[in-house]
C-alpha positions as CSV (number, residue, x, y, z in Angstrom):
1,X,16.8,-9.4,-34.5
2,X,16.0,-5.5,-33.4
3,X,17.1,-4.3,-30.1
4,X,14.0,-3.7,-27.7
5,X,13.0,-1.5,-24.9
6,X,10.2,-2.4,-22.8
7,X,11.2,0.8,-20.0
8,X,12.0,3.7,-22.2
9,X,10.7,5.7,-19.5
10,X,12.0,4.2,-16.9
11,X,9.8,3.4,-13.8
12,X,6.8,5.2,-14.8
13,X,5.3,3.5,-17.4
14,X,5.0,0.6,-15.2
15,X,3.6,1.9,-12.3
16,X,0.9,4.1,-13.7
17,X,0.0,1.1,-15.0
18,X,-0.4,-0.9,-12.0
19,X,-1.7,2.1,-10.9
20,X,-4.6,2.5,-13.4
21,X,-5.1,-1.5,-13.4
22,X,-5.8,-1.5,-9.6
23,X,-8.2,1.2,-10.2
24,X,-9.9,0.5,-12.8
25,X,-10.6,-2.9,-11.4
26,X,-11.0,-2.2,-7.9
27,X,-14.1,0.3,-9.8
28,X,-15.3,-3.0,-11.4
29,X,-14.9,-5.6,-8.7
30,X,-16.8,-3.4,-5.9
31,X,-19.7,-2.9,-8.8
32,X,-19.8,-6.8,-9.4
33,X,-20.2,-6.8,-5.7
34,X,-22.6,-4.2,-5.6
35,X,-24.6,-6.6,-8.3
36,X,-24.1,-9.8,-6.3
37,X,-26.4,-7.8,-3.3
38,X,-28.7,-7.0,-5.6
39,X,-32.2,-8.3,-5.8
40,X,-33.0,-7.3,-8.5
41,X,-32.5,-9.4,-11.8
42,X,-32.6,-6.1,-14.5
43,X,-30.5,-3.7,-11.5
44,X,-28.2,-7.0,-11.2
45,X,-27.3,-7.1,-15.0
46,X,-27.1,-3.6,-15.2
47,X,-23.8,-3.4,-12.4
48,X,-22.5,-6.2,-14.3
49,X,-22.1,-4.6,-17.5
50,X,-20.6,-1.6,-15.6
51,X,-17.9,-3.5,-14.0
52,X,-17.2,-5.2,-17.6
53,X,-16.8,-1.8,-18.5
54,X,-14.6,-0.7,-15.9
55,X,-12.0,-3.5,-15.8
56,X,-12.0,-4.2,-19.2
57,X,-12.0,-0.9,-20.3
58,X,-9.9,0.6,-18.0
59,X,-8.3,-1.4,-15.8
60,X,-7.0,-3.9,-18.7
61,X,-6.8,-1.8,-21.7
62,X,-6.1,1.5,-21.1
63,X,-2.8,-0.7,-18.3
64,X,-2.3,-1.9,-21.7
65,X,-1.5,1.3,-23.3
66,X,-0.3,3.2,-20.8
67,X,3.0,0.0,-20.7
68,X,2.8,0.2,-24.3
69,X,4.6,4.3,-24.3
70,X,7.6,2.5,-22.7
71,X,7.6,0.3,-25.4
72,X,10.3,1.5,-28.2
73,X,12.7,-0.3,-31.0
74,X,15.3,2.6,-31.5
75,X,15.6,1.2,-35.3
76,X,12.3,1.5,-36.3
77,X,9.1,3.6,-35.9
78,X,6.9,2.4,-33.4
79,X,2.4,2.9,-35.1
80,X,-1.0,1.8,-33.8
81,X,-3.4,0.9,-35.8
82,X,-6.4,2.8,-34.6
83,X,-9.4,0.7,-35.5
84,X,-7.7,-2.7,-34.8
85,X,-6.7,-0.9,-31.4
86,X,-10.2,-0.1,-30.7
87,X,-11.3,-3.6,-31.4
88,X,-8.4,-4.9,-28.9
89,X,-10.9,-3.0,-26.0
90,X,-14.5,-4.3,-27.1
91,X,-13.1,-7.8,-27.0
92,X,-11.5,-7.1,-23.2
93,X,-15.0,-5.5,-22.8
94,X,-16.9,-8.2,-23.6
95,X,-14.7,-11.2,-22.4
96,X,-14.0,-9.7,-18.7
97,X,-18.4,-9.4,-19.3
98,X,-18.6,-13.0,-20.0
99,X,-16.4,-13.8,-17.0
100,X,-18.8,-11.8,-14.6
101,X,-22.0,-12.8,-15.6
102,X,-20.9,-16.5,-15.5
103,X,-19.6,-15.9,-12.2
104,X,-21.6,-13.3,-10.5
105,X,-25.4,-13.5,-12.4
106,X,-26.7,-16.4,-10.9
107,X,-25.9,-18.9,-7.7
108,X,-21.9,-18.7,-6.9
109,X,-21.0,-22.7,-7.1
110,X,-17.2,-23.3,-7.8
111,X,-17.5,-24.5,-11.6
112,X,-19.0,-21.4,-12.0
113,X,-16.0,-19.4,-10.6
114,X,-13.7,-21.3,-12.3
115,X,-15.2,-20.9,-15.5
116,X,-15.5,-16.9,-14.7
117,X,-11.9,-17.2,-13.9
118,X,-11.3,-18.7,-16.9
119,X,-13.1,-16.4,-19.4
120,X,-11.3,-12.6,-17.5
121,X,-7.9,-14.1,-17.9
122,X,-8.5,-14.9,-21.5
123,X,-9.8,-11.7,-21.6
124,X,-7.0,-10.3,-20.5
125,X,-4.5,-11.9,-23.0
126,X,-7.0,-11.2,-25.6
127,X,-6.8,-7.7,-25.3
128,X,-2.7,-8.0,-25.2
129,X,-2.2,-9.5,-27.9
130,X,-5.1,-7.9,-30.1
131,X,-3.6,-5.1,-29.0
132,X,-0.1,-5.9,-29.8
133,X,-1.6,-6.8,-33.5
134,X,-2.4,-3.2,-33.7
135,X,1.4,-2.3,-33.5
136,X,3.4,-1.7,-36.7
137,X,7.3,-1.2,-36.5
138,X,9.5,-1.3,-40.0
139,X,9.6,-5.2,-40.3
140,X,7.6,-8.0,-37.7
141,X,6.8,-8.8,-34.2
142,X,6.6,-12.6,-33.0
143,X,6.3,-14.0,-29.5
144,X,8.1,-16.6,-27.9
145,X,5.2,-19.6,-27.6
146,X,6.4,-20.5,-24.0
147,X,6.0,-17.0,-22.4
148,X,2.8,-16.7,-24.1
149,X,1.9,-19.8,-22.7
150,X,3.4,-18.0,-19.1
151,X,1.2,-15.1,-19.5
152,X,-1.8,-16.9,-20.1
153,X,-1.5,-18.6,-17.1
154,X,-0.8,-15.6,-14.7
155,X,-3.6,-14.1,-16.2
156,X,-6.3,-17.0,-15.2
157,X,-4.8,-17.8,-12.1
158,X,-4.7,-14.0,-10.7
159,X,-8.3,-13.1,-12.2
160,X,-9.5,-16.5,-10.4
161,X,-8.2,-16.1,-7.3
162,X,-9.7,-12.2,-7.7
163,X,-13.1,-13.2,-8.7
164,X,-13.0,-15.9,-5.6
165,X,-12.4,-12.8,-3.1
166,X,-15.3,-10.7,-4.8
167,X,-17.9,-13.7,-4.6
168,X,-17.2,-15.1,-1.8
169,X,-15.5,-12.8,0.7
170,X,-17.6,-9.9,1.3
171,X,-16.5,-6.1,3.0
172,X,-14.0,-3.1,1.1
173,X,-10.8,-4.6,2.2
174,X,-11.7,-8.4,0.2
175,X,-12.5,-6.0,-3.1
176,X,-9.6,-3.9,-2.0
177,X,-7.2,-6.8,-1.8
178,X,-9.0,-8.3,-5.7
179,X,-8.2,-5.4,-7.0
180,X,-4.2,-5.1,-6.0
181,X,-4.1,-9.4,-7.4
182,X,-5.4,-8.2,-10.4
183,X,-3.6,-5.3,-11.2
184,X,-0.7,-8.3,-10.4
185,X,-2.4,-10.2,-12.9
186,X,-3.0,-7.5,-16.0
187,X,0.8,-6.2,-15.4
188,X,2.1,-9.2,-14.6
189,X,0.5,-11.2,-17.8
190,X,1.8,-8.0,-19.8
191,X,5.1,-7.6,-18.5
192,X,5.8,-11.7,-19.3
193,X,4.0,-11.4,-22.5
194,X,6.6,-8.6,-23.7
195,X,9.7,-10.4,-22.3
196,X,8.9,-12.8,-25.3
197,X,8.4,-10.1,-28.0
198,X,10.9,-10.5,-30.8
199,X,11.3,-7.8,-33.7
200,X,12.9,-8.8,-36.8
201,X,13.6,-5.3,-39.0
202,X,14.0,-5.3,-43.0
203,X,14.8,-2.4,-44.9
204,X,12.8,0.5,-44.9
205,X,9.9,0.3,-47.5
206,X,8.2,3.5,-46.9
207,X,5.9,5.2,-44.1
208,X,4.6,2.7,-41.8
209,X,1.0,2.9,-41.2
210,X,-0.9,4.3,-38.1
211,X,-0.5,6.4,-34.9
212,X,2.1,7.5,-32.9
213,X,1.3,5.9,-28.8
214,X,1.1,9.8,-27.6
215,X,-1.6,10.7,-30.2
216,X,-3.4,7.7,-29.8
217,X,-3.5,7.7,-26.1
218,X,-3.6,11.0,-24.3
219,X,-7.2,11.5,-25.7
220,X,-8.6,7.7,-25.0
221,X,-7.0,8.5,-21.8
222,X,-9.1,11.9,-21.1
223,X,-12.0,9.6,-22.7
224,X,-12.1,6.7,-21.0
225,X,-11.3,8.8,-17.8
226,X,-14.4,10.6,-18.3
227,X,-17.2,7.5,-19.1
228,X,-15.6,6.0,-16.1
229,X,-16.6,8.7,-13.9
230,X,-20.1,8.9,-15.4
231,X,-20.5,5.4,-15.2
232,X,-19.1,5.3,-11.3
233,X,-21.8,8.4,-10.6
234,X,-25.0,6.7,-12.6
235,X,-23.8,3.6,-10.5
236,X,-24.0,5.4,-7.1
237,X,-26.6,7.2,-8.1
238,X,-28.7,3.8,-8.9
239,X,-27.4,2.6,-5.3
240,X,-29.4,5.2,-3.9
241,X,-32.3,4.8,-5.7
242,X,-32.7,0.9,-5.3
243,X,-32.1,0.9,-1.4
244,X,-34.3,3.9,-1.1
245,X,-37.1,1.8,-3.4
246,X,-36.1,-1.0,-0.5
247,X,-36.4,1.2,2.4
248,X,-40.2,1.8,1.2
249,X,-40.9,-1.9,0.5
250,X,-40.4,-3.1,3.9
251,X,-42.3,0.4,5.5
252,X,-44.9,-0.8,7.9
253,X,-48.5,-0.1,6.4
């Protein structure tokens, strides 16, 4: 078995990670909130599909990534496969979307929030291990089946708990305080999913397929960064509109 590095770069990796998975969902849990105030069905949807966007866009996947360039086997090249890569990020997309429209469409009951709960976290170990799919190393990569098991349940417990603060609790420090338990929970369900990765070399065969991390990244990074922002300005910029359309609604004739 293949010696592994998980910190090649020391601290850094891991806390621009947490860094960008706080973000990225504090973006999407104070949208969701923004739809749960909404009274309107098509506006409602809309916000939803934004914060699906945001935390599983950014906030799971690009956390993913950005872990992934401390990620090294000093035997071996380390390649992404780019379309399986970009496939890892539709499915956190539209899990994390499944999650939020269960939970935050229609009348908050528990069942609901459970089952919201339910579908993010599987979102988010979706994306992980889609996304570790997409790595190729000179040889193979298995998992340990009781810290995948682990990482599972962070990542449903943590994205629970943070969907119960958005629904329920209202005010910026509730979304503030979701968005720190699930950057716990993205990280955290990473971090215990990669304690478990095992990499079994056999001798070189040739060039092994795909990307380098640095040239995959640094321009999803500049990407993503980007639709985030136009995303977080249409968002605002519809918040206007619809309390402005309100303030005229309830105008005395």
């Amino acid at each position: 078995m293949a010696e592994v590095h998980h910190f090649q770069m020391g601290l850094l990796t891991p806390v621009l990670s947490y860094v960008m998975a706080v973000l990225g969902c504090g973006l999407g849990l104070a949208v969701a909130a923004r739809a749960r105030a909404s009274t309107q069905p098509v506006r409602r949807a809309q916000f939803l599909v934004v914060a699906a966007l945001a935390i599983g866009g950014t906030g799971i996947w690009l956390m993913h990534f950005i872990a992934m360039l401390g990620f090294d086997v000093p035997e071996s090249q380390v390649r992404y496969d780019v379309p399986v890569t970009i496939g890892s990020a539709l499915l956190a997309i539209l899990v994390v979307g499944v999650g939020l429209f269960v939970a935050g469409y229609g009348e908050t009951t528990g069942g609901r929030l459970l089952l919201g709960g339910l579908c993010m976290g599987l979102g988010v170990a979706v994306m992980h291990y889609t996304g570790m799919a997409a790595v190729h190393v000179n040889g193979s990569i298995d998992h340990v089946p009781a810290l995948v098991a682990a990482s599972v349940v962070i990542a449903v417990v943590a994205a629970t708990v943070a969907l119960w603060f958005t629904v329920v609790v209202n005010g910026k420090l509730a979304i503030s305080a979701a968005a720190l338990v699930m950057g716990v929970a993205v990280v955290g369900m990473h971090y215990t999913g990669m304690a478990g990765v095992q990499v079994h070399l056999r001798p070189q065969q040739g060039a092994i397929s795909g990307e380098p991390a640095t040239a995959l990244l640094v321009p999803l990074f500049v990407l993503v960064c980007v639709v985030i922002c136009g995303l977080l300005f249409a968002v605002l910029t519809g918040s206007a509109d619809e309390e402005a359309a309100d303030d005229k609604a309830v105008e005395p004739v």
